[in-house]
PALUM-320512 format. One record per residue (C-alpha): residue number from 1; residue in three letters; y, x, z. Coordinates in Angstrom, 2 decimals. Example, Ala and Ser with C-alpha at 12.3 -4.5 7.8 and 13.67 -1.06 7.14 Angstrom:
BEGIN
(r 1,'ALA',(-4.50,12.30,7.80))
(r 2,'SER',(-1.06,13.67,7.14))
This chain:
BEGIN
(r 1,'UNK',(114.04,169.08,110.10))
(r 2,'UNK',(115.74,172.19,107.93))
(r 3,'UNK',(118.69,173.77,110.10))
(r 4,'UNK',(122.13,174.45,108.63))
(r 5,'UNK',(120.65,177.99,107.81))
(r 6,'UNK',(117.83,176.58,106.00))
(r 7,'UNK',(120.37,174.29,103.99))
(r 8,'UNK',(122.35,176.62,102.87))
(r 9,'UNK',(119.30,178.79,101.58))
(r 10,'UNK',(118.19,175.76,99.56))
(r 11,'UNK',(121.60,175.22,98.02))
(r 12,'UNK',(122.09,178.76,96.92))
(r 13,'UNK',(118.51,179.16,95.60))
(r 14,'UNK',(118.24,176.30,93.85))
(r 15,'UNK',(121.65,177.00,92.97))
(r 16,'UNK',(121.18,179.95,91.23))
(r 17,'UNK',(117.99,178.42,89.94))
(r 18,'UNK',(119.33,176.17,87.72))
(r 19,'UNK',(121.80,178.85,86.86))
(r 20,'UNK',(118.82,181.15,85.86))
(r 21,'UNK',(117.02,178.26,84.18))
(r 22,'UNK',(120.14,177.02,81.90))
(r 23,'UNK',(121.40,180.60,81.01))
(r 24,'UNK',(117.55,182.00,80.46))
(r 25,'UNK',(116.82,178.91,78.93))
(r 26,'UNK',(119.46,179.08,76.28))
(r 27,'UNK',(118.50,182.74,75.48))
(r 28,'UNK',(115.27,181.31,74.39))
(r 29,'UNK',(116.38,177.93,73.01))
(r 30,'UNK',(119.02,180.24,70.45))
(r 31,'UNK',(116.57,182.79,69.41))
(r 32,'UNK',(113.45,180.49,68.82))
(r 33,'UNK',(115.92,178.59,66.76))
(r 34,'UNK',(116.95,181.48,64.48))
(r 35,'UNK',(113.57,182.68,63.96))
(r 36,'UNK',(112.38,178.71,62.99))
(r 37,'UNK',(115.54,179.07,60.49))
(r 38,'UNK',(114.63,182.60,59.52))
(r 39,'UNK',(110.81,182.85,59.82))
(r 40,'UNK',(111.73,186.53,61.74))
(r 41,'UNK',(113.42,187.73,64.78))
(r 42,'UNK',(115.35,190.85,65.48))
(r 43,'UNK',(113.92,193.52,67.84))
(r 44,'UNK',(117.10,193.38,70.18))
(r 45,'UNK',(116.24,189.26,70.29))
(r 46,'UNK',(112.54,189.74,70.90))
(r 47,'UNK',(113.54,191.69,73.56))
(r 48,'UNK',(115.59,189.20,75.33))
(r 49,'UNK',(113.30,185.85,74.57))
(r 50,'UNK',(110.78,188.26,76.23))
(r 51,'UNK',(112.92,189.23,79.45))
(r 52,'UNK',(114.46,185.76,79.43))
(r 53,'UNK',(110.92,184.51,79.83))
(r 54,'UNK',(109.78,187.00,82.90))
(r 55,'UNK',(113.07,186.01,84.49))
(r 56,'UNK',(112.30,182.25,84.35))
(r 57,'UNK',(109.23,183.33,86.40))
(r 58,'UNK',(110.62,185.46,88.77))
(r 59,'UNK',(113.47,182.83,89.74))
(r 60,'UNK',(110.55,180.05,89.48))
(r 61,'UNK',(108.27,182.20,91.98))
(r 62,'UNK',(111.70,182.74,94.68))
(r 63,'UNK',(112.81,178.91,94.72))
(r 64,'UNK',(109.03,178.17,95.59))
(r 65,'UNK',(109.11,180.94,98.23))
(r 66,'UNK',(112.45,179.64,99.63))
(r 67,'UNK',(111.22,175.72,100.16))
(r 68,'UNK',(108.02,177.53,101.93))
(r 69,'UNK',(109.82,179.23,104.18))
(r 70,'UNK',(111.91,176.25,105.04))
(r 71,'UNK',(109.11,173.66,105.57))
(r 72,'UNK',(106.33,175.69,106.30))
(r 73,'UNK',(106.90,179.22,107.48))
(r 74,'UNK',(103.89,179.89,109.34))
(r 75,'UNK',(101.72,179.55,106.69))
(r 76,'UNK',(104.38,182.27,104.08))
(r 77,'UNK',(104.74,184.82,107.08))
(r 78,'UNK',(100.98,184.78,108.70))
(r 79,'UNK',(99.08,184.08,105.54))
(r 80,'UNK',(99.34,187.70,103.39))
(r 81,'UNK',(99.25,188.03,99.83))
(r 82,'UNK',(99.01,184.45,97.48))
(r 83,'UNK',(98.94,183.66,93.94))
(r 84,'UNK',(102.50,183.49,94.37))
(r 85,'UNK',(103.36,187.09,95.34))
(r 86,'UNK',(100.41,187.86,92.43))
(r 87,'UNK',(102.87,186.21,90.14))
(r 88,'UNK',(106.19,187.27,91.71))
(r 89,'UNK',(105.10,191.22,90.74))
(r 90,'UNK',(104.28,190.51,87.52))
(r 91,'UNK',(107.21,188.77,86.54))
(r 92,'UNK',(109.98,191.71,88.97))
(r 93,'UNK',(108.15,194.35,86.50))
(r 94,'UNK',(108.08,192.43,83.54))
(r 95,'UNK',(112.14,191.79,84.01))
(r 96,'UNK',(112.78,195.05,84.82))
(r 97,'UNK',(110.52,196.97,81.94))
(r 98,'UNK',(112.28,194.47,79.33))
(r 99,'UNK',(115.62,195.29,80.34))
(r 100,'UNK',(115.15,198.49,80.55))
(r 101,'UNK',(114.07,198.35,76.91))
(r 102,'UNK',(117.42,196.54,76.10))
(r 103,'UNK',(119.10,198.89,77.95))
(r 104,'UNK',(117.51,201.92,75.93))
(r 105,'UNK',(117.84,199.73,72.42))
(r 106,'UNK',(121.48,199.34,73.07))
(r 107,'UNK',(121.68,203.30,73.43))
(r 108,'UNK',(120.03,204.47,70.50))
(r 109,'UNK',(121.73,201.63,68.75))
(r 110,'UNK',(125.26,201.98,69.25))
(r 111,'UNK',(125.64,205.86,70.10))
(r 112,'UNK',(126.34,208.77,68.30))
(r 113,'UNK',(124.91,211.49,68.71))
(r 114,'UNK',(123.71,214.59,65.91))
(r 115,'UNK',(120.82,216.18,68.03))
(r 116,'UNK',(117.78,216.13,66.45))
(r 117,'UNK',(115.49,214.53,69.30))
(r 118,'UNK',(118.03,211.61,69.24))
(r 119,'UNK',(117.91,210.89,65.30))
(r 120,'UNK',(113.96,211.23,65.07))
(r 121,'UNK',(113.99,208.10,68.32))
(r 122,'UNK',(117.24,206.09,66.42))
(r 123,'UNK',(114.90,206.20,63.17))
(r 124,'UNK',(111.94,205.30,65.23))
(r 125,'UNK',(113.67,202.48,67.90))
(r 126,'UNK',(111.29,199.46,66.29))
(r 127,'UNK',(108.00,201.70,67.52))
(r 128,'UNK',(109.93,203.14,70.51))
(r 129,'UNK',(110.59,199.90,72.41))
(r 130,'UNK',(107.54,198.34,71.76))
(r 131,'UNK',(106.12,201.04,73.64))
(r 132,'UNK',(108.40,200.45,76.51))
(r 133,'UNK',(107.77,197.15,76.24))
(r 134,'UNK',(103.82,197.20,76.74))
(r 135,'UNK',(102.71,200.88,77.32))
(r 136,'UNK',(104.72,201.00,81.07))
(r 137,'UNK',(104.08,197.57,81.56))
(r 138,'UNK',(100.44,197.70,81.50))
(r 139,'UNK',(100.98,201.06,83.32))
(r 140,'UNK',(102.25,199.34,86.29))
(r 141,'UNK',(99.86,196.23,86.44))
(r 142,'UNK',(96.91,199.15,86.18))
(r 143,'UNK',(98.05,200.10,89.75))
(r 144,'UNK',(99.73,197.17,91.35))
(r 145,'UNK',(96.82,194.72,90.37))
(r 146,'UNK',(93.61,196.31,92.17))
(r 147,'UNK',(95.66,196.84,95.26))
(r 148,'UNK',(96.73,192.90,95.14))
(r 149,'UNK',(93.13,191.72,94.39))
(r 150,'UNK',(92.24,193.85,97.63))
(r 151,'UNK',(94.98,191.84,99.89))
(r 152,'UNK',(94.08,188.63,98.31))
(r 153,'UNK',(90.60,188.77,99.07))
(r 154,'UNK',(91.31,190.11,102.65))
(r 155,'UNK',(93.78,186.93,103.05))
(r 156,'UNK',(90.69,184.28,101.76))
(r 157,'UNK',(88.45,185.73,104.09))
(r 158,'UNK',(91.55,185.33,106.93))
(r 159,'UNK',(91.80,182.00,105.88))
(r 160,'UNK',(88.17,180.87,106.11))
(r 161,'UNK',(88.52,182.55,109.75))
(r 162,'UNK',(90.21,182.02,113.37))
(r 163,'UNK',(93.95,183.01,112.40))
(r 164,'UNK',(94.85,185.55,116.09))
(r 165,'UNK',(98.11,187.79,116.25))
(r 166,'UNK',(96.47,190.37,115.27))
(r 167,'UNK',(95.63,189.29,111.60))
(r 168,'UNK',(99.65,189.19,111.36))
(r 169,'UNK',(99.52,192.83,111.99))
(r 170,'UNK',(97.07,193.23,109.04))
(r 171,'UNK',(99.38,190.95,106.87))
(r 172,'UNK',(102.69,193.00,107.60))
(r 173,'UNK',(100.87,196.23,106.63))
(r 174,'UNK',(99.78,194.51,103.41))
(r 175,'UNK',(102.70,193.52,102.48))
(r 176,'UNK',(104.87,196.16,103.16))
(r 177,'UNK',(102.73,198.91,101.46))
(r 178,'UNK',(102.78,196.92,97.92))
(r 179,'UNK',(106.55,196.40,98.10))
(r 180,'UNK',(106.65,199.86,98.76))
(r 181,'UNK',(104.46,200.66,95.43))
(r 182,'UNK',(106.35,197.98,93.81))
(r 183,'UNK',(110.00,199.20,94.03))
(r 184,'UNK',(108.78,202.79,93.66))
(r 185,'UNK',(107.37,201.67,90.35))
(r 186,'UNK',(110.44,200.37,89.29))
(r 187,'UNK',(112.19,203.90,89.61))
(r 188,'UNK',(111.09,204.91,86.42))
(r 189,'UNK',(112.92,202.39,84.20))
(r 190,'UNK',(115.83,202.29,86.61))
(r 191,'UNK',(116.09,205.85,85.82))
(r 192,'UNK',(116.16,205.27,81.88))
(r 193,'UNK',(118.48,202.32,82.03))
(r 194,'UNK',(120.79,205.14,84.59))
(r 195,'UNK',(120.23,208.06,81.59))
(r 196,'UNK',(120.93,205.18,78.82))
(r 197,'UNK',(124.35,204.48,80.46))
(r 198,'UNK',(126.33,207.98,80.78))
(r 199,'UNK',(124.95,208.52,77.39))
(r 200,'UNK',(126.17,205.76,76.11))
(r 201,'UNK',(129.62,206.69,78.14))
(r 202,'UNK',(129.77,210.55,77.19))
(r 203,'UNK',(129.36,208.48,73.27))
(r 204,'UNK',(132.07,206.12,74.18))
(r 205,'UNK',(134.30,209.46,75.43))
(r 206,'UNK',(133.16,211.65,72.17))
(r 207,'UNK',(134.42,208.57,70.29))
(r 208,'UNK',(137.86,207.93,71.81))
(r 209,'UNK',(138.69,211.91,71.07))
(r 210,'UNK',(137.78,211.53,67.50))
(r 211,'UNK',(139.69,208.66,66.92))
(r 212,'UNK',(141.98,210.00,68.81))
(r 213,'UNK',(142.63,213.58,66.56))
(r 214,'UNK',(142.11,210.99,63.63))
(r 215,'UNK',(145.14,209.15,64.86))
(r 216,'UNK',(143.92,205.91,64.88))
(r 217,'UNK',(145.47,203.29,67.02))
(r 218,'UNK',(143.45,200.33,67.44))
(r 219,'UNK',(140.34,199.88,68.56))
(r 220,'UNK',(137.51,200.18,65.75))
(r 221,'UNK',(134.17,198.03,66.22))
(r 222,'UNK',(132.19,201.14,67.16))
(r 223,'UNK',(134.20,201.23,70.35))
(r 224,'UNK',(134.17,197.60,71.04))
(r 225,'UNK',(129.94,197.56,70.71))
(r 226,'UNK',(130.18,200.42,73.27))
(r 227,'UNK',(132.37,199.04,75.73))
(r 228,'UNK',(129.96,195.70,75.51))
(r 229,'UNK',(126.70,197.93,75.91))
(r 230,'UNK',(128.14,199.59,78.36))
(r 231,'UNK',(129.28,196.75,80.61))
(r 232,'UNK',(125.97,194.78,80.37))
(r 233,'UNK',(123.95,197.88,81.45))
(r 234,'UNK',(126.26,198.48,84.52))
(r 235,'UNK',(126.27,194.74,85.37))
(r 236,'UNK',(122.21,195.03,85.53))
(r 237,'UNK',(122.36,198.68,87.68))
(r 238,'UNK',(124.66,196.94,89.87))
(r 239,'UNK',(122.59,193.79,90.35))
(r 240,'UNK',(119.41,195.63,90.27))
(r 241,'UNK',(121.20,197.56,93.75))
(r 242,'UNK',(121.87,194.02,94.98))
(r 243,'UNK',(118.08,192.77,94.63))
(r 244,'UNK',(116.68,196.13,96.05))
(r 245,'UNK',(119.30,195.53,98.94))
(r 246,'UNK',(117.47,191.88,99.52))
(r 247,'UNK',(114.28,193.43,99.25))
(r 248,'UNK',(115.21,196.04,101.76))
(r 249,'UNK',(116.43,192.89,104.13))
(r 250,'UNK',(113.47,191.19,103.65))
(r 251,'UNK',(111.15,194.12,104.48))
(r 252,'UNK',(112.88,194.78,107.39))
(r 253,'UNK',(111.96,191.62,108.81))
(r 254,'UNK',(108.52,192.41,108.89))
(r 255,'UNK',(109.47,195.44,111.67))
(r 256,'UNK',(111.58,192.83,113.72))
(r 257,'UNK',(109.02,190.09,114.34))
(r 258,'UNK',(110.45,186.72,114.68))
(r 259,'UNK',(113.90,187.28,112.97))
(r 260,'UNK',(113.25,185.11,109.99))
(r 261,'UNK',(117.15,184.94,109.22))
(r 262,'UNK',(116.68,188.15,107.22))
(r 263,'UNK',(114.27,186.39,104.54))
(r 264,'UNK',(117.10,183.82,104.46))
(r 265,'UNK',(119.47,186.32,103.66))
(r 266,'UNK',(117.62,188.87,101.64))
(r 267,'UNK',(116.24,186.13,99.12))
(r 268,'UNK',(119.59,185.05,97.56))
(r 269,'UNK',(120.04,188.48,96.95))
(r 270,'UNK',(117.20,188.82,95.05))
(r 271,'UNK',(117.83,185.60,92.85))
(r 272,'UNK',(121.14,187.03,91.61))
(r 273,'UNK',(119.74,189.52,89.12))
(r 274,'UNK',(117.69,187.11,87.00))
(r 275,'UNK',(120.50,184.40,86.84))
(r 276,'UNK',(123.54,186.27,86.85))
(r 277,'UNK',(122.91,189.05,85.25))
(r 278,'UNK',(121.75,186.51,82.11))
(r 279,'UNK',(125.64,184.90,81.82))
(r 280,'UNK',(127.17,188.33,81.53))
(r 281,'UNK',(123.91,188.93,78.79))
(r 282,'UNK',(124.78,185.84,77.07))
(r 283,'UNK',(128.64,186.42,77.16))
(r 284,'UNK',(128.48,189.86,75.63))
(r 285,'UNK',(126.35,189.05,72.61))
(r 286,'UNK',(128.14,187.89,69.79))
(r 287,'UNK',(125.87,185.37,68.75))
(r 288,'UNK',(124.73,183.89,72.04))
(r 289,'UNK',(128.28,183.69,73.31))
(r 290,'UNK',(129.72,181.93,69.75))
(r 291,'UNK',(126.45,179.26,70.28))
(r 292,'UNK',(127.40,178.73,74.06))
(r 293,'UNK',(130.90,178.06,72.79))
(r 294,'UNK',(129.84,175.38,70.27))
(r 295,'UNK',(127.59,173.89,72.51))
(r 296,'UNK',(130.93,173.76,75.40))
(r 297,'UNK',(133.32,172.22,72.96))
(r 298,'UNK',(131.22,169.55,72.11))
(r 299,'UNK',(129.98,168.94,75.31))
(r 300,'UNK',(134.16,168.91,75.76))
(r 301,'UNK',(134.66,166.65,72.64))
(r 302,'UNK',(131.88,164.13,74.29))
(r 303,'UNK',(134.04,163.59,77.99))
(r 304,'UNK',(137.16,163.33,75.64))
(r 305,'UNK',(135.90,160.41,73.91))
(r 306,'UNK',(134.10,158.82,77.11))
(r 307,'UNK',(137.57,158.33,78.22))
């Protein structure tokens, strides 16, 4: 029988879930609609059907964690590496490569900048993210994958054998070491999304003084398409600090044997990235948010005329 704990892990999980799955869901829905109307899709869309897609998985890959460790956690803590945690590293890097990629795509999109180096990538941004989106990508899998075959072979052979303490032991060390190479693989894109935001706030500043000594009062649209750029990249540092705090939580479990409470704790955490960090995605592009207002007033105009 789940304890009030274990409740209230299900309801935010599967909470934020269907959160995730609506507001992910709708990113794809829009865009796959445009390009059936249009035959082609824009690079800054491909970018988030694609990161809308790995976040589907990542949230998919948590809510089955979270019902594990609720109705059978002896098997998720003593068990080491499954297909599961396979798939939960391929979607966290997948997420976190693509936005990255929107992240750089909204600097060299919206800034302004005369430096050479920053023309010759602007001119270039088609080529440039679809190297971010596959060259570090494949980088990472290269050295996250051959250390996960090694765990999940070690776990089968586990499995086919007496489980004793000791295999725990085995299973903690597993585990921590390829979080470990995990989040350290994530610096690197962190670090761009980091470099793409003062950038794209030293812009923003540069701006505000020319329109300033051009006297002009109101705010042009170069200004507003910062401000939104630069508000969705700080919303995903700032979730991105939140997951890495429940992945810290959750790691330190694994030194305090027993104290299961942090997993409970740590994994909402983690699910906030890939579902809220979509609405304030979806509410900041102009196209997204004017298709989730049609779809609200109708959905209002239907209750009105149920009554």
């Amino acid at each position: 029988m789940p304890s009030g704990g274990d409740n209230i892990l299900l309801v935010l999980v599967v909470g934020q879930f269907l959160m995730g799955i609506l507001g992910n869901g709708f990113m794809i829905l829009v865009n796959g609609i445009d390009w059936i109307k249009s035959k082609k899709l824009a690079t800054g869309d491909i970018i988030l059907v694609s990161l809308a897609i790995s976040r589907i998985g990542m949230l998919s890959t948590l809510t089955c964690v979270s019902f594990q460790l609720v109705f059978n956690p002896d098997e998720l803590l003593n068990e080491g590496i499954n297909v599961s945690e396979v798939f939960w590293i391929l979607t966290y890097l997948s997420s976190i490569w693509f936005a990255t990629c929107l992240s750089v795509f909204y600097f060299l999109k919206i800034a302004n900048f005369s430096h050479s180096l920053f023309l010759w990538l602007k001119w270039r941004i088609n080529q440039l993210v679809g190297v971010l989106m596959v060259g570090p990508w494949l980088f990472s899998m290269t050295i996250n994958l051959p250390m996960l075959e090694r765990a999940y072979n070690n776990a089968l052979i586990r499995r086919n054998n007496t489980k004793v303490y000791r295999d725990y032991q085995v299973n903690e060390s597993e585990y921590i070491t390829i979080q470990i190479v995990t989040n350290l693989s994530s610096l690197i894109p962190l670090f761009l999304s980091l470099v793409s935001f003062l950038l794209l706030v030293f812009s923003l500043r540069r701006h505000m003084h020319q329109m300033k000594h051009s006297a002009t009062g109101s705010r042009d649209p170069s200004m507003e398409a910062h401000v939104r750029a630069i508000k969705a990249i700080l919303s995903f540092l700032i979730f991105v600090v939140l997951f890495f705090l429940g992945s810290f939580i959750i790691l330190w479990n694994f030194s305090i044997p027993g104290k299961d409470s942090n997993l409970r704790c740590g994994i909402p955490l983690m699910c906030l990235c890939p579902s809220g960090h979509t609405l304030i995605l979806i509410l900041h592009n102009s196209k997204l948010r004017q298709a989730a207002l049609k779809v609200w007033w109708q959905v209002r105009d239907c209750l009105k005329g149920s009554k």
